[in-house]
Biotite code that builds the C-alpha atoms (Angstrom):
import biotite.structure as struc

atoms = struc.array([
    struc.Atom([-31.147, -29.158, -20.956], chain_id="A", res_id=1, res_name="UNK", atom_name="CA", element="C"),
    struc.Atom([-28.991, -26.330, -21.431], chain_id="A", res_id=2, res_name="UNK", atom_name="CA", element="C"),
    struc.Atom([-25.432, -26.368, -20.024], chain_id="A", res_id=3, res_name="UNK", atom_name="CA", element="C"),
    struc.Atom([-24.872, -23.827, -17.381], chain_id="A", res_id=4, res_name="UNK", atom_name="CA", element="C"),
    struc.Atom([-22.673, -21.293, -19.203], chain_id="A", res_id=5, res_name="UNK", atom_name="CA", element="C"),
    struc.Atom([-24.955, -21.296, -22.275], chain_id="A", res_id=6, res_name="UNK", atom_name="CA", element="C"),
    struc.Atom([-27.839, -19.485, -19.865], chain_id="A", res_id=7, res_name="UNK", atom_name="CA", element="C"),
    struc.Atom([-25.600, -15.773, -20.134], chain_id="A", res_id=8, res_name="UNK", atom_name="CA", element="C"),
    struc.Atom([-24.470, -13.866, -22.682], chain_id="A", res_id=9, res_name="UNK", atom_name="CA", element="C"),
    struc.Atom([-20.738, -13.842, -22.799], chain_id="A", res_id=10, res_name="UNK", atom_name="CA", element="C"),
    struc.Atom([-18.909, -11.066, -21.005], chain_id="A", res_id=11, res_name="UNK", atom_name="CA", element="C"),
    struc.Atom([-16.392, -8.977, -22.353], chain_id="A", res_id=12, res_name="UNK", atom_name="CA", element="C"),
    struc.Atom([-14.524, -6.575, -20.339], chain_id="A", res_id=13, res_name="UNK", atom_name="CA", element="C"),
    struc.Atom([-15.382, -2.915, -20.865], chain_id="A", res_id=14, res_name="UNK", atom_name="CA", element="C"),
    struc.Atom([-12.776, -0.643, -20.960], chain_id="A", res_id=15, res_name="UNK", atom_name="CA", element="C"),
    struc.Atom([-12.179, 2.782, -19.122], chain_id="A", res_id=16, res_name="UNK", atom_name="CA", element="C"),
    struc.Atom([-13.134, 5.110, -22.023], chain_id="A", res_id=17, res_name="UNK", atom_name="CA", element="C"),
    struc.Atom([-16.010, 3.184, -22.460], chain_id="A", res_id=18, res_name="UNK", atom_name="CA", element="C"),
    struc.Atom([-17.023, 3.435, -18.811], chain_id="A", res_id=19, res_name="UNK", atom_name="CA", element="C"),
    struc.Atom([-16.660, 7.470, -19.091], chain_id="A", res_id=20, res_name="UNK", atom_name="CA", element="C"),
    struc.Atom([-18.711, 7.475, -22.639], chain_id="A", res_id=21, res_name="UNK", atom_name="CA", element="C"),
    struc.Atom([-21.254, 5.085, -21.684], chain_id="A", res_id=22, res_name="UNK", atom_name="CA", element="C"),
    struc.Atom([-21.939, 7.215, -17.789], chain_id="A", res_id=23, res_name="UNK", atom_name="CA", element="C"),
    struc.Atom([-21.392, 4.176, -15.870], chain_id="A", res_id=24, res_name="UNK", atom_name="CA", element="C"),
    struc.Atom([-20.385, 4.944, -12.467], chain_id="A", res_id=25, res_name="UNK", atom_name="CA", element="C"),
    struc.Atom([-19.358, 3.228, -9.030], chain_id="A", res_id=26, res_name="UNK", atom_name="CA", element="C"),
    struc.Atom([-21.816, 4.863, -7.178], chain_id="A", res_id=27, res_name="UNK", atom_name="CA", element="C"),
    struc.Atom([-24.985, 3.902, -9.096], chain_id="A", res_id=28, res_name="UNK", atom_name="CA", element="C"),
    struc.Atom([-23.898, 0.177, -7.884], chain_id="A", res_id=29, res_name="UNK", atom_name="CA", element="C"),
    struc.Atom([-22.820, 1.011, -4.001], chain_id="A", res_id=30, res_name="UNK", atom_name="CA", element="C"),
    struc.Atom([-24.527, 3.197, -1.629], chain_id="A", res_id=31, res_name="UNK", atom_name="CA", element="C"),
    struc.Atom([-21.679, 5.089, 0.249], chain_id="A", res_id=32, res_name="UNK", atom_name="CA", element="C"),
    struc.Atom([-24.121, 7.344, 2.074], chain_id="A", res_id=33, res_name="UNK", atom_name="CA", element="C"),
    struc.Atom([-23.394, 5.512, 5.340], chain_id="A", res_id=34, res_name="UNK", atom_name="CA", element="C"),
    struc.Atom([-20.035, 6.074, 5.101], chain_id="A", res_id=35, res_name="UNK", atom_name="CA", element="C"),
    struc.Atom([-17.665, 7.083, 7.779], chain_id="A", res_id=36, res_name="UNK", atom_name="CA", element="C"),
    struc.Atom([-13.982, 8.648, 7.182], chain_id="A", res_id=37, res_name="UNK", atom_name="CA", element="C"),
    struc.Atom([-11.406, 6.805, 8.170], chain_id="A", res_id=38, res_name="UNK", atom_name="CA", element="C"),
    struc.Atom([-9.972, 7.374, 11.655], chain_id="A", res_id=39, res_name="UNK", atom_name="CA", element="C"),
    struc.Atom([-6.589, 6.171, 10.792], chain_id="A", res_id=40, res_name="UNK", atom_name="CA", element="C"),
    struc.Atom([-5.917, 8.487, 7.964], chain_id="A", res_id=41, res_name="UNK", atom_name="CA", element="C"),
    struc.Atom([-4.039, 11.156, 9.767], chain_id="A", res_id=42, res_name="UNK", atom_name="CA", element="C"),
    struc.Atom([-1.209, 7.944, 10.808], chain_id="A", res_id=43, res_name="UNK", atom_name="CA", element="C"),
    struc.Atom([-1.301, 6.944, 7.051], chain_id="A", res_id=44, res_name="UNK", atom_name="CA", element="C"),
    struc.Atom([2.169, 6.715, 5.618], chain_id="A", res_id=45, res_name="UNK", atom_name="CA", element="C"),
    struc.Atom([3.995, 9.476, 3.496], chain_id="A", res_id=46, res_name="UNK", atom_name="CA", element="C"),
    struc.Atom([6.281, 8.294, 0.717], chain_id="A", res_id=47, res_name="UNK", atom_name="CA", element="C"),
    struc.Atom([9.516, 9.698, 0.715], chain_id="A", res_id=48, res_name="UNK", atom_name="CA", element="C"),
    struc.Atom([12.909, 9.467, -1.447], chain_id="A", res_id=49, res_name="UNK", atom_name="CA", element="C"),
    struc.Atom([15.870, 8.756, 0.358], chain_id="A", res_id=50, res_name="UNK", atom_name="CA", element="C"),
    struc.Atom([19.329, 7.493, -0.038], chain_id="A", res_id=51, res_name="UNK", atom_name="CA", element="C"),
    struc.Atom([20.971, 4.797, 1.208], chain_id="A", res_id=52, res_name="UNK", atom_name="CA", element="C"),
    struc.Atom([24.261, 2.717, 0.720], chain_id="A", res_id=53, res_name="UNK", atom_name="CA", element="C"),
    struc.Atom([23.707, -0.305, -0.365], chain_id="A", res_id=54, res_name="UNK", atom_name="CA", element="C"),
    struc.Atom([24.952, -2.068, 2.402], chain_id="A", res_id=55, res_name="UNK", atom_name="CA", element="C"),
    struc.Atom([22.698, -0.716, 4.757], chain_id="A", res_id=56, res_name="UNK", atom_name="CA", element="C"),
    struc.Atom([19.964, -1.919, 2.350], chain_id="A", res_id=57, res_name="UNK", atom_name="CA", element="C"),
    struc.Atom([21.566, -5.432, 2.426], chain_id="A", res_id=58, res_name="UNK", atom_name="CA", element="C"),
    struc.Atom([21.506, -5.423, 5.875], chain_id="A", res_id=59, res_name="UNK", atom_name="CA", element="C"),
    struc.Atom([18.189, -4.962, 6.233], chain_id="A", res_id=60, res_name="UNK", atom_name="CA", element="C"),
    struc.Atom([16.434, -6.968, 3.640], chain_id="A", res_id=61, res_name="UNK", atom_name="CA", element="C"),
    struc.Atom([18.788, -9.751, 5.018], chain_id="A", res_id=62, res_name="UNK", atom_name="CA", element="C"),
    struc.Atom([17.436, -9.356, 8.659], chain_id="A", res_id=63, res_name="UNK", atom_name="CA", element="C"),
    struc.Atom([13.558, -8.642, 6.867], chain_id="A", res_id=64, res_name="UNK", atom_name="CA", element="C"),
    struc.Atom([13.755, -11.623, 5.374], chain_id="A", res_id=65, res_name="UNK", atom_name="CA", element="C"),
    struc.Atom([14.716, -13.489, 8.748], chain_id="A", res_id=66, res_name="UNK", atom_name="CA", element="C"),
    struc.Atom([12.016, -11.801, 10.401], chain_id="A", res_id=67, res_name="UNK", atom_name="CA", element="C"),
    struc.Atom([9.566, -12.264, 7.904], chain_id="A", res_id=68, res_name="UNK", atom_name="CA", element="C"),
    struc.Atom([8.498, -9.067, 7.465], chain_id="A", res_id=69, res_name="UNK", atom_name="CA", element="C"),
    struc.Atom([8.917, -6.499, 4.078], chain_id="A", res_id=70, res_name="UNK", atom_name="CA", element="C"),
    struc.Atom([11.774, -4.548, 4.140], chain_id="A", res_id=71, res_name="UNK", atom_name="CA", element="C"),
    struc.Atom([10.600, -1.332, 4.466], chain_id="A", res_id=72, res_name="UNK", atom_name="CA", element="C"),
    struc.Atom([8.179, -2.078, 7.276], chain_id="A", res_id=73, res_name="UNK", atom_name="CA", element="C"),
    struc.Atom([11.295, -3.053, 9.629], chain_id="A", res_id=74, res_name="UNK", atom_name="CA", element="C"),
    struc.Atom([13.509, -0.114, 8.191], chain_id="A", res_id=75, res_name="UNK", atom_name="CA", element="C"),
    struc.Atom([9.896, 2.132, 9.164], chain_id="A", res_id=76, res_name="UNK", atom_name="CA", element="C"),
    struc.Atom([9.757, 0.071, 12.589], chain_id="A", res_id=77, res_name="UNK", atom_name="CA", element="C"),
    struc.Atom([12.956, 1.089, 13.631], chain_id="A", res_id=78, res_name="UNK", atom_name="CA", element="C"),
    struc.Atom([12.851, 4.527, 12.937], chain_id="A", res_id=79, res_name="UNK", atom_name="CA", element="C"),
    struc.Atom([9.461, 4.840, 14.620], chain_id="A", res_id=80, res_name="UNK", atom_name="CA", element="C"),
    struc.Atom([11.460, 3.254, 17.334], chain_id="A", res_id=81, res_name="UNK", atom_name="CA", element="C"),
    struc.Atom([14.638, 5.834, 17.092], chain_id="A", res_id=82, res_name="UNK", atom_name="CA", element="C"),
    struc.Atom([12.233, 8.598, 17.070], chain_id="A", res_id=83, res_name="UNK", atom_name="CA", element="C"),
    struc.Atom([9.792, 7.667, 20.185], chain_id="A", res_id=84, res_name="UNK", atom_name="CA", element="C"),
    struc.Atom([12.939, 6.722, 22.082], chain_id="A", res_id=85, res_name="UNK", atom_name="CA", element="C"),
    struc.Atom([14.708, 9.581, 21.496], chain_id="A", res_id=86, res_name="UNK", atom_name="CA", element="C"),
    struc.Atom([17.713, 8.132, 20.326], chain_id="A", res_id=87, res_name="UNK", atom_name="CA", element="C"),
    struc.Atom([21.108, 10.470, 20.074], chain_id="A", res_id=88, res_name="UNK", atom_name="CA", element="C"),
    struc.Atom([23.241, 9.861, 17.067], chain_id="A", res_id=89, res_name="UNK", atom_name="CA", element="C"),
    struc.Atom([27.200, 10.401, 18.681], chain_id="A", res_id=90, res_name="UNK", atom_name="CA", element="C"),
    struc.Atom([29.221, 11.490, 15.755], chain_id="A", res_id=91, res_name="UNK", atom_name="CA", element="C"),
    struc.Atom([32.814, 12.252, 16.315], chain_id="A", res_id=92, res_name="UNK", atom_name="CA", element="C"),
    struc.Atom([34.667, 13.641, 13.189], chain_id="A", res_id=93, res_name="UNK", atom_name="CA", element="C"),
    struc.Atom([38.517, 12.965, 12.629], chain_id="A", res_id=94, res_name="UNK", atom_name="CA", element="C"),
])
């Protein structure tokens, strides 16, 4: 009897040049024509650069991790929060 793994050739991975030379393409394997767009993408996130002293970053990957969330998310969540609140910065310069 033959052992299981004998029964297919062995697989090697194919490479992405060899995908584009060879014509092999996603959709000849899925059917997407009952597809539907996705009715959260207009609330999909926007990366952005911005700066921030490191303490501030401390702060909040210290209280992320307590929360048990990433980062990011609870610097995002309190923003959003900021923003829908309609929070006023008070600045007073000396």
């Amino acid at each position: 009897m033959a052992k299981p793994f004998e029964l297919f050739p062995p697989v090697r991975p194919i490479g992405e040049n060899e995908i584009l030379t060879k014509g092999i393409d996603m959709r000849d394997h899925y059917d997407f024509s009952e597809s539907v767009k996705n009715p959260y993408a207009k609330k999909l996130k926007k990366q952005v650069t911005i700066r921030l002293d490191e303490d501030t970053i401390a702060y909040f990957k210290n209280l992320a991790e307590e929360k048990d969330l990433p980062y990011q998310s609870l610097i995002n969540l309190y923003l959003r929060d900021c923003a829908q609140s309609h929070k006023d910065l008070k600045l007073e310069w000396q």
